[in-house]
Backbone as ProteinMPNN parsed JSONL, in Angstrom:
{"seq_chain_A": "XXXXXXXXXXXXXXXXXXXXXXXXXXXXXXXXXXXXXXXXXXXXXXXXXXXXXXXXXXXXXXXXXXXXXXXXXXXXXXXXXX", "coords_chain_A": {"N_chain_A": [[0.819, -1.187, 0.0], [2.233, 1.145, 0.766], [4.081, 1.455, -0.341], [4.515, 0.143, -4.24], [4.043, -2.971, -4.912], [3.939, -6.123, -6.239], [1.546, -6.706, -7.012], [0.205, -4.082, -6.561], [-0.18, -1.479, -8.582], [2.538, 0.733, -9.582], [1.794, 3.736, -9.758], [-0.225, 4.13, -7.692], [0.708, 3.78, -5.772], [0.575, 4.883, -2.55], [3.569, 6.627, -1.408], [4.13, 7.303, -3.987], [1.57, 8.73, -5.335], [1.927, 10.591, -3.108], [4.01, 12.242, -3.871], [3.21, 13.284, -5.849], [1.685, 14.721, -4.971], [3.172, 16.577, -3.686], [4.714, 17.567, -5.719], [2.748, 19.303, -7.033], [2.61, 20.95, -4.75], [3.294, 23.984, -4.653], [2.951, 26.467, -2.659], [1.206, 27.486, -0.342], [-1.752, 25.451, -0.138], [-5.684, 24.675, -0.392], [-6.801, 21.819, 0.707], [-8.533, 21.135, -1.511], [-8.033, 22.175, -3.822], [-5.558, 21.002, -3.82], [-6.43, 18.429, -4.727], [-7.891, 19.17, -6.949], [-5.663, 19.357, -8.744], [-3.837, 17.504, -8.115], [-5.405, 15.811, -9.493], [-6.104, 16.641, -11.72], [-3.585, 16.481, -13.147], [-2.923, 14.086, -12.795], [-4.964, 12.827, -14.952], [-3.877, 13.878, -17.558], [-1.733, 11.924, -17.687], [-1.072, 9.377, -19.757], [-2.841, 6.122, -19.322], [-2.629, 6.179, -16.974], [-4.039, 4.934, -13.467], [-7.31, 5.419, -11.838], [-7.632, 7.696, -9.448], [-8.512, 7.73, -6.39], [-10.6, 9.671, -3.891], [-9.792, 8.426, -1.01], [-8.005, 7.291, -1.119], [-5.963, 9.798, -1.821], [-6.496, 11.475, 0.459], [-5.543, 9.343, 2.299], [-2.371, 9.061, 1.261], [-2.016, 11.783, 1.917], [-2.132, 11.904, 4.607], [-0.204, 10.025, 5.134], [1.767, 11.507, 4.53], [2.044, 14.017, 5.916], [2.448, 12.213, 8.443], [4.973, 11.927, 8.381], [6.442, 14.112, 8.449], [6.404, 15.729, 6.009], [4.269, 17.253, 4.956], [2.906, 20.629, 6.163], [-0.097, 21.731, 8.112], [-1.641, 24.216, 8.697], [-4.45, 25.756, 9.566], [-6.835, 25.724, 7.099], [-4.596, 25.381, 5.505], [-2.601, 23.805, 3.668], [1.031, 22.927, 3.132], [3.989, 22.682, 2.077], [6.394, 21.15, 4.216], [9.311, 23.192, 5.517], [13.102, 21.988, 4.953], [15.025, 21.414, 7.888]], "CA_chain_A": [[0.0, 0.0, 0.0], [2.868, 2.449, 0.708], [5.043, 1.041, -1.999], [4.943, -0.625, -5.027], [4.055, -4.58, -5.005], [3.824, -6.989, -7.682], [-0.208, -6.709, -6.589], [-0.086, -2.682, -6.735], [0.88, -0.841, -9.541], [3.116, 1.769, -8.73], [1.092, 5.09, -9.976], [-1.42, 3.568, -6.937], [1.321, 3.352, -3.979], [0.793, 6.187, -1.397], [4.479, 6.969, -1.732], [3.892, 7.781, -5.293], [0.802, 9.922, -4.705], [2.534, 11.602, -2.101], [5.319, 12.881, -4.771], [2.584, 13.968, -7.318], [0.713, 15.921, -4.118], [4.743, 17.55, -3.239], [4.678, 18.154, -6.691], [1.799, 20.434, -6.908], [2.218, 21.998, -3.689], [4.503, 24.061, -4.193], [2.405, 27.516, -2.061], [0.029, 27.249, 0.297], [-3.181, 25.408, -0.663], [-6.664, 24.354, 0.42], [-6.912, 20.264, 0.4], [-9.526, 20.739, -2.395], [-7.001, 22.817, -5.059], [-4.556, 19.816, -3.881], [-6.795, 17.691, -4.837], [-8.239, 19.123, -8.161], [-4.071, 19.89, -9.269], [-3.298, 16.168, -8.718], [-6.157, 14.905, -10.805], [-6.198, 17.352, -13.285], [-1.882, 16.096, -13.784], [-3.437, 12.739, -13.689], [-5.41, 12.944, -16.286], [-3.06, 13.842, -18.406], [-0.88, 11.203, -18.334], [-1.49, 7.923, -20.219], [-2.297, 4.665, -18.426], [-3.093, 5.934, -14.934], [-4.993, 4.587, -12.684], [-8.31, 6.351, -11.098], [-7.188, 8.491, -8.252], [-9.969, 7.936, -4.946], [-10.48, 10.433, -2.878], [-9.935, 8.098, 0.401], [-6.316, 6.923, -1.307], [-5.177, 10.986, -1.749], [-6.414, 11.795, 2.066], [-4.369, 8.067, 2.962], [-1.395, 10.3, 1.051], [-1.432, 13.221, 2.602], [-2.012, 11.116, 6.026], [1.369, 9.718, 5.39], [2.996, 13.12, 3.854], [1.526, 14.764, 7.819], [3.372, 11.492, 9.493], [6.69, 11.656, 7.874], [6.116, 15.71, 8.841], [6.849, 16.674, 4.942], [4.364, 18.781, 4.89], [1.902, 21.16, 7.431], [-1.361, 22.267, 7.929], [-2.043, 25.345, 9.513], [-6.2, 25.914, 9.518], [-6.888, 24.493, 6.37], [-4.28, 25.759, 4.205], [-1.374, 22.754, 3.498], [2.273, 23.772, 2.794], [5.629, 21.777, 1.914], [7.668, 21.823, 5.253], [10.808, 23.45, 4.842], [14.079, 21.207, 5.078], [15.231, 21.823, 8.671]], "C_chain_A": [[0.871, 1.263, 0.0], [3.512, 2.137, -0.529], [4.253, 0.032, -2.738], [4.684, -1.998, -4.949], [3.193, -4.751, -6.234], [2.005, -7.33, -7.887], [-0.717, -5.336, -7.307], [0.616, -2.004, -7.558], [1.255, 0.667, -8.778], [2.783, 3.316, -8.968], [0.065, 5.099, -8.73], [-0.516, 3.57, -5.449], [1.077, 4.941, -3.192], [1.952, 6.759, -1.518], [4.794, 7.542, -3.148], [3.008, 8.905, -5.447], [1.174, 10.759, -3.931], [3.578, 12.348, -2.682], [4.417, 13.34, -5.217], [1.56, 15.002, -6.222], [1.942, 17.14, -3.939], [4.967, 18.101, -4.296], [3.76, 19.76, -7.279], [1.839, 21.388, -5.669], [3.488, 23.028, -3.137], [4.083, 25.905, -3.374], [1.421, 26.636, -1.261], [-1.192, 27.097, -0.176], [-4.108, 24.679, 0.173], [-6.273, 22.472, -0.081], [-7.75, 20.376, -1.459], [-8.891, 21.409, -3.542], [-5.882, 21.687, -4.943], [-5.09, 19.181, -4.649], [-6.666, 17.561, -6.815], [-6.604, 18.93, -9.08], [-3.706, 18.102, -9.476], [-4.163, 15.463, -9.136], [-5.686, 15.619, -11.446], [-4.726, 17.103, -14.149], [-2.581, 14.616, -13.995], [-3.929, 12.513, -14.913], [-5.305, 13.303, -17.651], [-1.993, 13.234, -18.552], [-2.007, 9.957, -19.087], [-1.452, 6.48, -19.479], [-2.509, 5.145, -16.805], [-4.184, 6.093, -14.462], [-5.784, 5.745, -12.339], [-7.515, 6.76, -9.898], [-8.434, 8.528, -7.212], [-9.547, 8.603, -4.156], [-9.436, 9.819, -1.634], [-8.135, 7.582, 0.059], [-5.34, 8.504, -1.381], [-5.42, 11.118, -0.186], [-5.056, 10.504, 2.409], [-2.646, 8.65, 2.602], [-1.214, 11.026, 1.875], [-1.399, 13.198, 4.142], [-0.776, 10.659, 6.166], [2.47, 11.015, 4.912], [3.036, 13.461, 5.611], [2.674, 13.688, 8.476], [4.264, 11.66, 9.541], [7.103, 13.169, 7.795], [7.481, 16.014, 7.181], [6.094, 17.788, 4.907], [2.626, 19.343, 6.285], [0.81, 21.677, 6.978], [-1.453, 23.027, 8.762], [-3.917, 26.125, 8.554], [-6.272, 25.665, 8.676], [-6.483, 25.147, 4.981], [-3.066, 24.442, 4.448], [-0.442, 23.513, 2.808], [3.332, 22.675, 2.616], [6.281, 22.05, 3.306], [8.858, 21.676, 4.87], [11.71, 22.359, 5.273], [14.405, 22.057, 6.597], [17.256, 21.653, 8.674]], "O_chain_A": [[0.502, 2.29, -0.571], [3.32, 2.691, -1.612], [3.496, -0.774, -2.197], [5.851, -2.384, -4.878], [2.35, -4.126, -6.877], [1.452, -8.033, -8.733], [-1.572, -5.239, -8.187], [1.831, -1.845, -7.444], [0.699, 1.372, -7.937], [3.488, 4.138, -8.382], [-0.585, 6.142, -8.675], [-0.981, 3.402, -4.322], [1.61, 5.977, -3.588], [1.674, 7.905, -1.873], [5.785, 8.256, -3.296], [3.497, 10.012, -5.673], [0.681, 11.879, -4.067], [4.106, 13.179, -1.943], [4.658, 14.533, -5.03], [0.823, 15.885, -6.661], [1.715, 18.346, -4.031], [5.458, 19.225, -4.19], [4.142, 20.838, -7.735], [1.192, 22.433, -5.61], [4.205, 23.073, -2.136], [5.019, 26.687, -3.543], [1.001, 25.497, -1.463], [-1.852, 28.046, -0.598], [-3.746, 24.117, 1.207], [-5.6, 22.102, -1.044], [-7.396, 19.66, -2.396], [-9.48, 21.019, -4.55], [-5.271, 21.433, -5.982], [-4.406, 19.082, -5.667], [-6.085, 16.815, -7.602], [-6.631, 18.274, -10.121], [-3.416, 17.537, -10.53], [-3.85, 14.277, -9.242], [-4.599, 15.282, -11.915], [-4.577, 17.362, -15.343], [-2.756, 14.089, -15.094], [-3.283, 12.02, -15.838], [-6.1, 13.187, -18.584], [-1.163, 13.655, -19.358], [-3.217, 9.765, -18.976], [-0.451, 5.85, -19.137], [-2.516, 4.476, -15.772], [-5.081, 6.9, -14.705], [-5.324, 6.883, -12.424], [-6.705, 5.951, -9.447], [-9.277, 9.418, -7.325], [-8.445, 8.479, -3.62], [-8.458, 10.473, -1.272], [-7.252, 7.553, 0.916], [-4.153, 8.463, -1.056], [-4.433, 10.836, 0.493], [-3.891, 10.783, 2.691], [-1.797, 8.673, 3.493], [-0.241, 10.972, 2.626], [-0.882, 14.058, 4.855], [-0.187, 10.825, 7.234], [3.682, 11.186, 5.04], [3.963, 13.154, 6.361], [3.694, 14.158, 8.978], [4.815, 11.644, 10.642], [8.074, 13.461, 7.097], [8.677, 16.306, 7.162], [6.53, 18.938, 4.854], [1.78, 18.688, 6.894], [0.602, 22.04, 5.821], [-1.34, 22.544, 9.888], [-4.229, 26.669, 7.495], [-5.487, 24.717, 8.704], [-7.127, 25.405, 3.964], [-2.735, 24.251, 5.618], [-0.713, 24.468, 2.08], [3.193, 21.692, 3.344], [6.698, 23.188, 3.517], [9.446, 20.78, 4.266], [11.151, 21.609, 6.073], [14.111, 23.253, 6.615], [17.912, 22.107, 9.611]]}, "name": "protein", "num_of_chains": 1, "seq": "XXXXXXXXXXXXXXXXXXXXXXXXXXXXXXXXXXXXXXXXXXXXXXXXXXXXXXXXXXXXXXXXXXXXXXXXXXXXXXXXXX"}
């Protein structure tokens, strides 16, 4: 589920999603401009998978753990390199 297995293709691992959310975020945004930014890149590649809501939140649940990036009231941000 975080990575990659011979089950899960790897456009689908949380760790993958979580690059294409770091990708887009590169200012302060609401969850729901996160959101639309990494469909709307999805959907322009070829070959990838549907994007579910409950798998981008499971993302950005592991981005928050691994404190890449913050939420202050409900804008999300990249945290800086310390």
């Amino acid at each position: 589920m975080i990575l990659p297995t011979k089950n899960l293709q790897p456009d689908r691992a949380l760790l993958t999603i979580g690059g294409e959310i770091l990708a887009v975020l590169d200012h302060q945004s609401t969850v729901t401009s996160v959101w639309e930014s990494v469909r709307s890149r999805r959907a322009t590649r070829e070959n990838a998978s549907p994007l579910p809501f409950d798998w981008f939140v499971l993302a950005l649940s592991l981005l928050y753990a691994i404190q890449a990036i913050d939420l202050d009231g409900d804008l999300l941000s990249k945290r800086s390199a310390a």
